[in-house]
N, C-alpha and C positions, 0 to 999 in steps of 0.2 A: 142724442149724445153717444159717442162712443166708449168711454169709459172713463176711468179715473186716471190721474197720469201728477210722476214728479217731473220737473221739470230740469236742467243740468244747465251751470251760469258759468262753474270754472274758474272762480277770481275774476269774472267779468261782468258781474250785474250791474256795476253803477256804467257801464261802459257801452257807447254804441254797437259794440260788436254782439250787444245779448238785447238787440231789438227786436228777434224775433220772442226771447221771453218777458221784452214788455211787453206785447201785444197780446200774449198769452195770460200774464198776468193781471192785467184791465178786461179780459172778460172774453173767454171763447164759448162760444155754443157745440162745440165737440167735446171737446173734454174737462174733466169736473179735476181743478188744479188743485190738488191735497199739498206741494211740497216743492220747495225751490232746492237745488242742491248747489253748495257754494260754499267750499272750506275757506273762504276770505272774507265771510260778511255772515257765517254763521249765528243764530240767535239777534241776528240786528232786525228793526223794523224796516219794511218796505219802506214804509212813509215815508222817512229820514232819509233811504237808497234814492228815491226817486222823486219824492216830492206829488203833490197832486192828491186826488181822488184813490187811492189801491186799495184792494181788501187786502185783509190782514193774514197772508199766507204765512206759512213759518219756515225759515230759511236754516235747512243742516247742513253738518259739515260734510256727510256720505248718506250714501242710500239705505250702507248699516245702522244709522242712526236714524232716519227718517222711518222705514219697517218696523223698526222699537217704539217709535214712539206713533205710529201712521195705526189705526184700528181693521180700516177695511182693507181688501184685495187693491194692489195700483195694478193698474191693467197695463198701461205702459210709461216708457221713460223716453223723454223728446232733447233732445240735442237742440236747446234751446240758444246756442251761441252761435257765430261766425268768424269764421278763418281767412286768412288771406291766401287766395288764389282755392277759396273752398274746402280747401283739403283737411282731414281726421286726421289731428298729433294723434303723435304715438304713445301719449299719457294718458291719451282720454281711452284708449283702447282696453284697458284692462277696469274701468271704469262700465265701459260697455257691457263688456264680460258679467260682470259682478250682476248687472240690470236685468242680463240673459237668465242668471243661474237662478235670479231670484223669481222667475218667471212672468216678466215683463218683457212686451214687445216694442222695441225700438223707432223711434220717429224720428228721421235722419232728413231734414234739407240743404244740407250744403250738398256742393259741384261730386266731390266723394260720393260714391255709395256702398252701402255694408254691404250689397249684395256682391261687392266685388270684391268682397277681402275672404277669404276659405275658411277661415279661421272661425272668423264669426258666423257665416252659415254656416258650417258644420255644428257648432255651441249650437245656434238658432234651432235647431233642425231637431237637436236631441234632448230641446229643453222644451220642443214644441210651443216657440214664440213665433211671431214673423220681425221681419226687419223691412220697414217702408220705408222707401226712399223716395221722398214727395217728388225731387227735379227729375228723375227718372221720363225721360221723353215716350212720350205715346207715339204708337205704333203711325206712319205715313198713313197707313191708311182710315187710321182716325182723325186725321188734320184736317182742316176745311181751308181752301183759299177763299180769298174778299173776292164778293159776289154782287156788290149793290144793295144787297135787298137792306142794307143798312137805311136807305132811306125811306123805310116801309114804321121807320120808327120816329112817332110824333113825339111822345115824352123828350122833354131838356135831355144834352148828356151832358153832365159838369164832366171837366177832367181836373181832380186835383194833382198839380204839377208843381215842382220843385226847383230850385236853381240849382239845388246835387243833389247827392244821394244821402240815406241816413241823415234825414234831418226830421222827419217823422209823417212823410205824406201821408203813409197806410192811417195811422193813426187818426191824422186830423180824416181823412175820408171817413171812417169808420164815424166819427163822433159824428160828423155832417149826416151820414145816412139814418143810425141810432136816434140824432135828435129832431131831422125830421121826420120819421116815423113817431118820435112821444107828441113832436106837435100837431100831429094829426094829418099826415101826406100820406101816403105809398109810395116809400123810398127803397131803390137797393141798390147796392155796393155790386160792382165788378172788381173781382180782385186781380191780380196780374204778379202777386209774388206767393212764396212760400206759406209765409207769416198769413195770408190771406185766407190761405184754403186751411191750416191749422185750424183761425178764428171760426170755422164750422160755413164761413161764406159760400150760395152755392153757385152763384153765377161769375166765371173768369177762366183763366188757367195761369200756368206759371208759365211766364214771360220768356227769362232768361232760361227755360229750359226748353225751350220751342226752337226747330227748325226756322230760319231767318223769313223762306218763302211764305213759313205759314203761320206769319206773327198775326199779319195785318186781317186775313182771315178766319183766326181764332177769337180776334178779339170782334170782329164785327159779329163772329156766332154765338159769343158770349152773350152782347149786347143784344140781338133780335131775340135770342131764345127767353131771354130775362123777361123782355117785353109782352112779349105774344103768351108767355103763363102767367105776371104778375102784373101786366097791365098799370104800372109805376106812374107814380105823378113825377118823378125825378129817379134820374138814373147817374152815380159819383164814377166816376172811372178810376181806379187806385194806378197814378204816373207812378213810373221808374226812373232814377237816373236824375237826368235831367238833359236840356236840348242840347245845351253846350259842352258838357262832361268829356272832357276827351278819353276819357276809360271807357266809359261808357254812356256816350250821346244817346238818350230815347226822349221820346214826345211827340215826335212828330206824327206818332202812329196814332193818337189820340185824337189827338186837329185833324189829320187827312181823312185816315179810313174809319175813326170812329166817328169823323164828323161830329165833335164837339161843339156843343151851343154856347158854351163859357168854361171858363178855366177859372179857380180858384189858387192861388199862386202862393205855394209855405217858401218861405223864406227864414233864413239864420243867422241873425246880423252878426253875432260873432267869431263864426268861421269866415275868413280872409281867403284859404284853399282850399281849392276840389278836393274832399277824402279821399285822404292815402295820395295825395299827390305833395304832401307840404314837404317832401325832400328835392324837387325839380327846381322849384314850386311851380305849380298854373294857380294865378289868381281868379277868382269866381268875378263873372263881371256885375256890375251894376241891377239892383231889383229895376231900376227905372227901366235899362237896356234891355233887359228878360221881357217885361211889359210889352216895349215896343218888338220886340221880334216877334213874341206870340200874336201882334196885331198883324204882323206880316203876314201871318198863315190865315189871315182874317178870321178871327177869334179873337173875343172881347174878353180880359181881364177883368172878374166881376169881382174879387174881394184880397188882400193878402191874407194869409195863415202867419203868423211867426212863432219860432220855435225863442224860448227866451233862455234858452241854456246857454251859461256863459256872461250873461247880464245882469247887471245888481236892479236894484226895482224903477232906480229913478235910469239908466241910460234904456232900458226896457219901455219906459211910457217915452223917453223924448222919442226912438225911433218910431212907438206908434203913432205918435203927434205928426210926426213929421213928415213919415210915407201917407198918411193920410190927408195931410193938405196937399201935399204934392202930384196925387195922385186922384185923388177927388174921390177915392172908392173905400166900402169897409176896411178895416184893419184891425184883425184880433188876435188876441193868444187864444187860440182854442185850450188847454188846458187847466186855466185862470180863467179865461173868460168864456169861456163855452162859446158856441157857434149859432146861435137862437140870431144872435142881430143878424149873420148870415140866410140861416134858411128864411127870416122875414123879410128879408130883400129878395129871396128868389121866387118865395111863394106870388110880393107882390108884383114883378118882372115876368113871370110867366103865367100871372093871373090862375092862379094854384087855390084850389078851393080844398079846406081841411075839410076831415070827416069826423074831428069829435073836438069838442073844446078843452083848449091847451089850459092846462092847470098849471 
């Protein structure tokens, strides 16, 4: 673990845009999450914010008041929200500052980086923090192009993929990998966004911050190196995007070059629009049509995900009734219903032998 750390929502935590602090808040193996910061939902419970399974972190209004009441050293503060088009308001800036003086280092993933504002590396520099800017692109000559040796790898790869974005792929990947490792596999997570590499995950890179030529070969290095050290009964691929997204189309890099064995497919029955597209609109097409295209790349649809935000209890069971007759395959809420009926259909599919009995 690398340290202790508050986390920063901005009036945004019930909102998709502070996905990377739900994923923080369910549970990272990097940092030890002492504090949410949110002058809009201050003193409120998670629970009630989000609903589900969450520990009971405590939500202040600023950092001055989280310090007052926090006992240990926070070692840093994570820019746990997202912006449109990436970029650091200019509200949150003096927010930063405050994180700096107090002798906390900055964990920044959006498109922005601190290291490009003077201001703040100069603060940084004389409060002797650092300022990490996860998307920050590695150097060409650490990139790897796709090579083949992808097919040197026997373990399954699922690829959990999406009909868009921000509907909670990472998420459900993550529970899928988590809960077949309790039920007794060697499972690991390939991560491919920000939120990924925060969760402490250590095989992937971040996607959208990657040279275009060198997507399709980071992620097959991601994949073999996981392999060849941890020898996995099952390997999840964390999708981006989605195939159709006309912002931003991704998946196909998953089917081609990762050479995926199945796809587990989240879907949001009540988003109608591509995020951030509902002023054009593009409407999101059909889970059924999503199915049949991923057949096209010949890759089998082995379960749906749904996100059930947006749905009262009973239109939430008729679509699970529903895609599941129609469709003949699982269909769950991973965060109500956990993902056990999943990883028991893959263990029994890919004749997957546990190593300890599941309690």
């Amino acid at each position: 673990m690398d340290g202790t750390a508050i986390v920063l929502t901005h009036g945004l935590l019930n909102t998709e845009f502070a996905k990377t602090a739900h994923g923080l808040i369910r549970g990272t193996e990097r940092y030890n999450i002492l504090a949410i910061i949110d002058h809009k939902f201050a003193g409120m419970e998670l629970r009630e914010l989000l609903g589900g399974e969450v520990p009971s972190i405590p939500i202040y209004d600023s950092i001055g008041t989280a310090l007052n009441m926090i006992d240990e050293k926070v070692d840093y503060f994570i820019i746990g929200i997202a912006f449109a088009g990436g970029r650091i308001p200019l509200d949150i800036i003096p927010i930063i500052k405050a994180a700096i003086q107090s002798g906390m280092s900055i964990v920044n993933g959006l498109h922005q980086f601190l290291n490009d504002i003077p201001e703040l590396v100069s603060l940084a520099k004389s409060c002797e923090v650092s300022l990490i800017d996860i998307r920050k692109p590695k150097p060409k000559s650490e990139l790897h192009y796709w090579t083949g040796k992808i097919r040197q790898v026997k373990a399954p790869k699922i690829a959990v993929l999406g009909t868009d974005s921000a509907i909670g792929k990472r998420t459900t990947c993550s529970l899928l990998t988590e809960t077949a490792c309790y039920m007794g596999l060697r499972a690991e997570m390939i991560y491919t966004g920000q939120t990924g590499w925060l969760l402490g995950n250590k095989y992937g890179f971040v996607l959208d911050a990657t040279v275009n030529d060198f997507i399709t070969g980071e992620l097959e290095h991601a994949i073999v190196t996981c392999y060849r050290e941890t020898n996995p009964h099952l390997i999840f691929m964390e999708g981006q995007s989605a195939l159709r997204n006309p912002i931003g189309p991704c998946g196909g890099e998953f089917l081609i070059s990762g050479q995926a064995n199945g796809v587990i497919l989240q879907h949001k029955p009540s988003r109608e629009y591509y995020h951030d597209t509902e002023e054009m609109p593009l409407m999101i097409p059909s889970l059924q049509s999503e199915v049949a295209l991923i057949k096209m790349f010949g890759v089998e649809t082995l379960a749906i995900t749904l996100n059930s935000d947006g749905l009262s209890k009973a239109q939430a069971l008729r679509y699970k009734e529903e895609y599941e007759a129609e469709l003949g395959i699982p269909v769950v809420f991973p965060l109500s219903d956990g993902v056990e009926r999943i990883i028991e259909m893959l263990s029994e599919k890919y004749k997957l032998k546990v190593e300890k009995e599941f309690v």
